[in-house]
Legacy VTK file of the C-alpha trace (Angstrom):
# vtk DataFile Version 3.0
C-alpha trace
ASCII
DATASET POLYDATA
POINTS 85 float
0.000 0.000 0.000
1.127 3.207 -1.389
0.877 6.158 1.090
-1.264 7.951 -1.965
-4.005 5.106 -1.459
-3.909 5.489 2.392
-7.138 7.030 3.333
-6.725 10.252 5.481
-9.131 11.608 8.484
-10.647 14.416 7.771
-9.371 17.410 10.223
-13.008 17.024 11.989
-12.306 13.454 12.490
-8.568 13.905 13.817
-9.587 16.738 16.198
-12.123 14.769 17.812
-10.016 11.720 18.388
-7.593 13.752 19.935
-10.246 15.345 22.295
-11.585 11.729 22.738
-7.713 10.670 24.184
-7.465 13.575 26.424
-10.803 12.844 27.622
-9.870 8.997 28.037
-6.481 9.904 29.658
-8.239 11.745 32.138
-11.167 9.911 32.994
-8.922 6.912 33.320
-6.503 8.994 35.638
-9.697 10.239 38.002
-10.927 6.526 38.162
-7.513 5.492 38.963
-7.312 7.856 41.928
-10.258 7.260 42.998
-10.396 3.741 43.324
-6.824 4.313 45.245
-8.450 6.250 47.571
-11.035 3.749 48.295
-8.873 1.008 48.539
-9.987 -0.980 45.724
-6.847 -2.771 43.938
-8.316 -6.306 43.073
-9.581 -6.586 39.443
-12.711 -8.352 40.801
-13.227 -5.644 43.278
-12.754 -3.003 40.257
-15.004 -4.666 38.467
-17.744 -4.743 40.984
-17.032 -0.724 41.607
-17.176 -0.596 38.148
-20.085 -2.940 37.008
-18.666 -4.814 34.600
-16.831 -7.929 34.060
-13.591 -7.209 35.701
-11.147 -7.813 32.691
-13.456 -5.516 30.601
-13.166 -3.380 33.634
-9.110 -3.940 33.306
-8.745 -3.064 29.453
-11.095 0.042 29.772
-8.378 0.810 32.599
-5.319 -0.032 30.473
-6.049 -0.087 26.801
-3.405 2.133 25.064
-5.105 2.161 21.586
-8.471 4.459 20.871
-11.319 2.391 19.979
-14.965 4.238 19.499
-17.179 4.635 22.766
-14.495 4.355 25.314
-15.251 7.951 26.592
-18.616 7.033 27.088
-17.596 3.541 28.990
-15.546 5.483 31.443
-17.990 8.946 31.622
-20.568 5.899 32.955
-17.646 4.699 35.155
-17.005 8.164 36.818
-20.634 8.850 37.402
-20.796 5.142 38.939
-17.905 6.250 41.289
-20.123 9.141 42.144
-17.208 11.307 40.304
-18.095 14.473 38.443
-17.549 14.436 34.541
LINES 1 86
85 0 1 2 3 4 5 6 7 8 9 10 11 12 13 14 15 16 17 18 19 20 21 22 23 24 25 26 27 28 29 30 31 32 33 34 35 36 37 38 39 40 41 42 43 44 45 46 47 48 49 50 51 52 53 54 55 56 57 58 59 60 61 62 63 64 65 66 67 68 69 70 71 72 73 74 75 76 77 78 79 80 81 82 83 84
């Protein structure tokens, strides 16, 4: 594959996956800390704060790579931990 046939993101599209990471980098920071502060360390016991499955609970946590509707997964996550988002 050429990098003429490589399909570029429109500037819309980039901007808002960069807004998405901050977002993500964030949220996932605040969750972090607050499940510190609470004690909560286990991946079941994340999990259960979390409700979900604890290793969906883990890569929501971890994942390095964007993927659609993770800000959403971890807004719901924040407002579970009674965080403000």
């Amino acid at each position: 594959m050429t990098s003429q046939s490589k399909t570029k993101l429109a500037s819309s599209d980039r901007q808002r996956r960069f807004n998405d990471r901050v977002a993500c980098i964030r949220l996932r920071m605040a969750i972090g800390q607050a499940l510190d502060d609470r004690g909560i360390t286990t991946l079941a016991a994340i999990g259960e704060a979390l409700g979900m499955p604890a290793a969906e609970a883990n890569g929501l946590l971890t994942r390095r790579q964007w993927r659609e509707g993770d800000v959403a997964a971890l807004q719901a996550a924040a407002a579970r931990l009674g965080l403000s988002v």
